[in-house]
C-alpha positions in Angstrom: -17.8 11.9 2.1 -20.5 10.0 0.3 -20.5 7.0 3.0 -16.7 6.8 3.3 -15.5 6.5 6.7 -13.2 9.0 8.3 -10.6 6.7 10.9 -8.8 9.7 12.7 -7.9 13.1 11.9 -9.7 16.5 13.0 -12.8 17.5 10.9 -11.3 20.5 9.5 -8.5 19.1 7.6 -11.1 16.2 6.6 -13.2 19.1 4.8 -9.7 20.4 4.1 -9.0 16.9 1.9 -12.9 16.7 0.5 -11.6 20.3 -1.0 -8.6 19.3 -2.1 -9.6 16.5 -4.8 -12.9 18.1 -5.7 -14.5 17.6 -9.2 -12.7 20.6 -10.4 -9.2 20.0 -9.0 -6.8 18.0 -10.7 -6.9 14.2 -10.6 -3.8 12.5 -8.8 -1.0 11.1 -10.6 -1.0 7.2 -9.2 1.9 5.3 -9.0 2.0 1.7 -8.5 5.1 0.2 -7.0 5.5 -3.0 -7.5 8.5 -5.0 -4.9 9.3 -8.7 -3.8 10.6 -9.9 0.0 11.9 -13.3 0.4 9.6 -12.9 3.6 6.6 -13.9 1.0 8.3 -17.4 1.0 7.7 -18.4 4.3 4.9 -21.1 4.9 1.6 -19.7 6.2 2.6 -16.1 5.9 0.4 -14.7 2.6 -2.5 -15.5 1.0 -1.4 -13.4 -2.5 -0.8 -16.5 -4.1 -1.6 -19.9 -2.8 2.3 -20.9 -2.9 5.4 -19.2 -2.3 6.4 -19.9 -6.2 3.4 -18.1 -7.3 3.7 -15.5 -4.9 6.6 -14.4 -7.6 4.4 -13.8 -10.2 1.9 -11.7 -8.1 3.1 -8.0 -8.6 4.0 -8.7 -12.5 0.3 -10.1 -13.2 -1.6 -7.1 -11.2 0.3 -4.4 -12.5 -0.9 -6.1 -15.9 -4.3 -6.8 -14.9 -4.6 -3.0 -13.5 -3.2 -1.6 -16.8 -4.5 -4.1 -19.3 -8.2 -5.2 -17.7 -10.1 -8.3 -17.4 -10.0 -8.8 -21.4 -6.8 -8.4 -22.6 -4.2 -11.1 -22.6 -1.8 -10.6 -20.1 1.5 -12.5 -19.7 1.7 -13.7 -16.4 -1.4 -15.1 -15.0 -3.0 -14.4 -11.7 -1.8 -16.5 -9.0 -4.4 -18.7 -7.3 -6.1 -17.3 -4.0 -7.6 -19.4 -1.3 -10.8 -17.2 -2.4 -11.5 -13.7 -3.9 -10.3 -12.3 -6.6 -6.9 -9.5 -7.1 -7.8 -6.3 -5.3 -6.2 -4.7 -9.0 -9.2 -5.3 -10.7 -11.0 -3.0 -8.2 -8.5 -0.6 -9.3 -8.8 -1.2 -12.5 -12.2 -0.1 -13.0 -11.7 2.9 -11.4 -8.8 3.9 -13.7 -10.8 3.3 -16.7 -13.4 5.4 -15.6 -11.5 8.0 -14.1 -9.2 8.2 -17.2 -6.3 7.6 -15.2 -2.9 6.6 -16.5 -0.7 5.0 -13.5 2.7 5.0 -13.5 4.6 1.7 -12.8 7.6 1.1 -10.8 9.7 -2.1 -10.4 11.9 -2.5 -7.3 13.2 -5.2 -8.2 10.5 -7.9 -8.7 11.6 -12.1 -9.5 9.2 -11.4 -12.8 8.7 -8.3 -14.5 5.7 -7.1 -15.6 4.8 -6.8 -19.3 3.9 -3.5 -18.4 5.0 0.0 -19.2 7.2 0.5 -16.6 10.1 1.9 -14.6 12.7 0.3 -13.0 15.7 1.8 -11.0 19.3 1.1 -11.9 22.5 1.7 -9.8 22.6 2.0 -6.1 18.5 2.3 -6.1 18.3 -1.0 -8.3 18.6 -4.3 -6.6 16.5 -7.8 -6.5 14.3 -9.0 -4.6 15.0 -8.5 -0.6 15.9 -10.9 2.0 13.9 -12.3 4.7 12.8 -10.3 7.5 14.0 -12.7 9.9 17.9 -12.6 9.1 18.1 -9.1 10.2 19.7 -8.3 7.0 16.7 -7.7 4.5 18.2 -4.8 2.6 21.4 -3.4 1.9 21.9 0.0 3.2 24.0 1.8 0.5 20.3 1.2 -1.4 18.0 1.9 0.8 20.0 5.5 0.8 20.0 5.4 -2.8 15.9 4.8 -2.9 15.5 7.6 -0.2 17.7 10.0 -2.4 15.3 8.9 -5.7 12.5 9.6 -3.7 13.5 12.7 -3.4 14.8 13.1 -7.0 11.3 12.0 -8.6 9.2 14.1 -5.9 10.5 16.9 -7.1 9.9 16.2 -10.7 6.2 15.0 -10.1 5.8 18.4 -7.6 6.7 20.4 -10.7 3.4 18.9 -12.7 1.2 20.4 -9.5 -0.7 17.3 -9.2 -1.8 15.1 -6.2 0.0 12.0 -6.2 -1.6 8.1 -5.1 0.7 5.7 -3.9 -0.6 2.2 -4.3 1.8 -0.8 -3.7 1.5 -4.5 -4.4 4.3 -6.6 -2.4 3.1 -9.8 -1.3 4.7 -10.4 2.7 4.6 -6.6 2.8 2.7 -6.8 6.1 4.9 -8.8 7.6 7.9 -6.2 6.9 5.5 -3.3 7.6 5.0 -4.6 11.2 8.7 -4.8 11.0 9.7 -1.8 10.4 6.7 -0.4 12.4 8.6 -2.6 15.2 11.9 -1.4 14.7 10.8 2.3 14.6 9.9 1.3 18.2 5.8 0.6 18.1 4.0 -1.8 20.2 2.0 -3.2 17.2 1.4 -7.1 17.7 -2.1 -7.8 17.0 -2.7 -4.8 14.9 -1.3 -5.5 11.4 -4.0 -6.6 9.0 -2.9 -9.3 5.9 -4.2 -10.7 3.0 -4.9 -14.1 5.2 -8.8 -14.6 6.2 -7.6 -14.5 10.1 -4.0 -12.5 9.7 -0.7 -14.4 10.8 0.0 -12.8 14.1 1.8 -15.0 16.0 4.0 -16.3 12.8 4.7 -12.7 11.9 6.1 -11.3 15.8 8.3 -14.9 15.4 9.5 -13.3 12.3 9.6 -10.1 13.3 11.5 -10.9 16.9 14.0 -12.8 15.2 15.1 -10.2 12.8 15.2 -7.3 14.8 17.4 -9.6 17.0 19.8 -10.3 14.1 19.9 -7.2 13.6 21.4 -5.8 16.5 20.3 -2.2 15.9 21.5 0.1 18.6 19.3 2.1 20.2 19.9 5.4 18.2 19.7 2.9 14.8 18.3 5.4 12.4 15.0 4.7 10.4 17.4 4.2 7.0 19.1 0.9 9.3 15.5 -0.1 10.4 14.4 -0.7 6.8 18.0 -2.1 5.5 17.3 -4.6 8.7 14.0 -5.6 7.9 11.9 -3.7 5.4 11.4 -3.9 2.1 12.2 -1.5 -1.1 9.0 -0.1 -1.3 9.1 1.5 2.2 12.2 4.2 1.5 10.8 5.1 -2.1 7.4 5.6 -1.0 8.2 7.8 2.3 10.1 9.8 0.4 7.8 10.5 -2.4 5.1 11.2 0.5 7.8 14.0 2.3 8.6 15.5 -1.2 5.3 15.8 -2.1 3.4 16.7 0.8 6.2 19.4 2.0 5.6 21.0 -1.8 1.6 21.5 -0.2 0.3 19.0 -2.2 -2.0 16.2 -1.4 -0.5 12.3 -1.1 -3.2 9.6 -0.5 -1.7 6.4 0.6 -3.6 3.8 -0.8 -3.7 0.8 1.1 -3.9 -0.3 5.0 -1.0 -1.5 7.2 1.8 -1.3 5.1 0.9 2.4 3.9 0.4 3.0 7.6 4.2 2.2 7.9 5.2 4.6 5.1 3.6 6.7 6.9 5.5 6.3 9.9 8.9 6.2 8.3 8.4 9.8 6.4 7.2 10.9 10.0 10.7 9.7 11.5 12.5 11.0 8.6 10.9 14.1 8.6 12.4 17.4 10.5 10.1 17.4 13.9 9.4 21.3 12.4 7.5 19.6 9.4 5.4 16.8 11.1 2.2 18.3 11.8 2.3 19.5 7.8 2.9 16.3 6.9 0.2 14.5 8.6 -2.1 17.2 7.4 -1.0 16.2 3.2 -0.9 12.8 3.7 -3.6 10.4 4.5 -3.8 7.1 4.8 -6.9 5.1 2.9 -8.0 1.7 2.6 -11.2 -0.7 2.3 -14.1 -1.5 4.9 -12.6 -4.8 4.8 -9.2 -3.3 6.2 -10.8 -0.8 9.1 -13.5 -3.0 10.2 -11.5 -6.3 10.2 -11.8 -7.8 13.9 -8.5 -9.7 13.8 -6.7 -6.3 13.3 -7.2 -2.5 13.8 -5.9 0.3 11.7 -7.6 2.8 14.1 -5.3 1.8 16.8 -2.1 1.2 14.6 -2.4 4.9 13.5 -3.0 6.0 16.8 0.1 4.7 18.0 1.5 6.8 15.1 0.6 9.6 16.2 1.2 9.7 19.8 4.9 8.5 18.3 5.2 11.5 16.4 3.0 14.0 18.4 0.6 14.5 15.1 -3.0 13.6 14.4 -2.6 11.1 11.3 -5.6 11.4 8.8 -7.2 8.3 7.7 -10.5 7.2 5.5 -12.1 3.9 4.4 -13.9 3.9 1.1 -17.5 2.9 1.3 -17.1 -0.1 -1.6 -19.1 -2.8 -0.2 -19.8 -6.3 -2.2 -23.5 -7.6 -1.5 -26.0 -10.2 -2.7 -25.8 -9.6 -6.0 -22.2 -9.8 -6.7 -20.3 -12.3 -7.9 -19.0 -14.9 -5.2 -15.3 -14.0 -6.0 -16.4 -10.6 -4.8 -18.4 -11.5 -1.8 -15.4 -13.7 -0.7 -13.6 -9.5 0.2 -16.7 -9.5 2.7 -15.9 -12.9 4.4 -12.6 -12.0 4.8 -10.6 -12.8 2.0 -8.4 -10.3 0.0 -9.4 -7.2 1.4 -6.6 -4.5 0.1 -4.0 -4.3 -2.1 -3.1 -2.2 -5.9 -4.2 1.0 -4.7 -8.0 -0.8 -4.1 -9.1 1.5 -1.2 -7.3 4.7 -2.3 -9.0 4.3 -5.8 -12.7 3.8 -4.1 -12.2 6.4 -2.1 -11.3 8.9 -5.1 -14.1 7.1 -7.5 -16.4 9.2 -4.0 -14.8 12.0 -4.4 -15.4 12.6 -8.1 -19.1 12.0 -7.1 -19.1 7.9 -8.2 -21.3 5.9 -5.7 -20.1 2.5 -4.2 -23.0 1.1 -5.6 -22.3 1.8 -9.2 -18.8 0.9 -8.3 -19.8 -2.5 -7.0 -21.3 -3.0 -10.3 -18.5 -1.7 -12.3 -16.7 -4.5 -10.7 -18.9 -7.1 -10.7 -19.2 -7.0 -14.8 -15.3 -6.8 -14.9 -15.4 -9.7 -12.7 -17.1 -12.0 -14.7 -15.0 -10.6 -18.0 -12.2 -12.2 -15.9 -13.7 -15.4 -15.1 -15.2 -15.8 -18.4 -18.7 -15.6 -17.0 
């Protein structure tokens, strides 16, 4: 796979997948969905935006910066980072090259993007979702109502025949991904990665502990409850996508690292026991070197967990996108430690491989965009 590196999954459906989005196939329909946690607002817990007021701004000004480029003008601006630079310009570039034209859907973001983009009404709409901690994060008449559109808008992107990409940006997403990962009944302290250089553990299982005890979800609480508890709109929408899609035979690449991990967990406890094993063999979770080889987490593990859950080998890959010498520092910062996922990033590598781009010229790719951005 041109130096990206297969986590878990058996070899076969690894070939299976190289097959699958070959040069000749069709390229994947990406959608980027864009949500907002008041979990984000706690001190200490994200590093996508170096306060908790410009944490708002963050999903408006990547979706723009994915979809308009380093160039443009772009409404919102990019939120200050301790270091590094928005994992969406990785995407970007690949986009552009690839000729891809991402679909864009707000769940209910504090600023919208000045983007092309979708945004659902009714029982599926909503604002921006409580903290974690209260044990209230969600109500449940829309997390139903997001697990029913799922389903609605699988079935219309089935009919097109294409594989889909499901990137996310939702700044305190990993904190609700352990959540929910929690709730679903995982040991997974100490696993979850985050956009932090040395990921929030110990603030995050506070969090975590607290809300699940608010909560008070009885012991048969159904994976719907869990995320109403303390998930995040993203979660229901995405899982259901990935069940629609992948039960319709078709490809799903999860782009991203913990929290498409736990998207990947919840279709799996949604999902009929009958269809697990297909599902795990449609749907793979992929994400950055920076994720799978990050020492204060491990990915490996988390998905292991999954699948002895679920009784299903979960497929996983990490683009081969490295940042060296000759980058620009904002780059380099992704190989200290900074940034390291987010926008679809490591699903987008990973696809720039498998249409026969190298990580080098990638790295390039970025570093020019890079310094377009910085004014370089």
């Amino acid at each position: 796979m041109s130096a990206a590196r297969r986590l878990c999954g058996p070899i076969d459906v690894a070939t299976a997948w190289q097959r699958a989005w070959a040069p000749d196939r069709s390229l994947p329909l990406p959608l980027l969905l864009l949500a907002a946690t008041e979990t984000a607002a706690v001190e200490g817990i994200s590093a996508a935006g170096s306060t908790p007021e410009s944490r708002r701004r963050t999903a408006a000004a990547d979706a723009e910066l994915l979809l308009y480029g380093p160039l443009a003008p772009r409404p919102h601006a990019l939120p200050p980072l301790p270091a590094g630079v928005s994992p969406a310009l990785i995407s970007h570039v690949v986009i552009e090259a690839l000729g891809l034209e991402p679909l864009v859907i707000d769940l209910g973001c504090s600023e919208a993007p000045a983007v092309p983009h979708l945004r659902p009404t009714g029982a599926a709409g909503g604002g921006v979702a409580a903290c974690l901690s209260g044990g209230a994060a969600l109500p449940p008449q829309r997390v139903e109502a997001l697990l029913q559109l799922g389903r609605r808008w699988g079935q219309r992107l089935v009919a097109r025949g294409r594989p889909l990409l499901l990137a996310e940006c939702v700044p305190g997403g990993t904190s609700t991904a352990q959540a929910l990962l929690s709730g679903l009944g995982l040991e997974v302290e100490g696993l979850v990665s985050g956009s932090l250089r040395e990921p929030a553990h110990g603030l995050k299982s506070m969090l975590v502990r607290r809300g699940l005890t608010a909560a008070r979800l009885p012991a048969e609480a159904t994976p719907a409850a869990v995320v109403a508890a303390v998930g995040d709109a993203m979660q229901p929408l995405a899982a259901s996508l990935t069940l629609t899609t992948a039960a319709a035979g078709l490809p799903v690449l999860l782009a991203g690292g913990s929290q498409m991990a736990a998207v990947l967990a919840l279709a799996l406890a949604l999902a009929p026991a009958e269809q697990r094993q297909a599902l795990s063999r449609h749907a793979a979770v992929v994400t950055t070197a920076w994720v799978a080889e990050e020492a204060g987490s491990d990915l490996e593990r988390l998905l292991a967990r999954i699948g002895e859950r679920w009784q299903v080998e979960p497929l996983a890959f990490a683009a081969g996108l490295r940042f060296g010498a000759g980058c620009h520092r904002a780059l380099r910062d992704y190989e200290r430690g900074y940034v390291k996922e987010g926008v679809g990033a490591g699903g987008l590598a990973l696809l720039w491989q498998l249409r026969g781009g190298s990580p080098a010229d990638l790295a390039a790719g970025c570093d020019r965009a890079c310094r377009q951005l910085l004014g370089e």
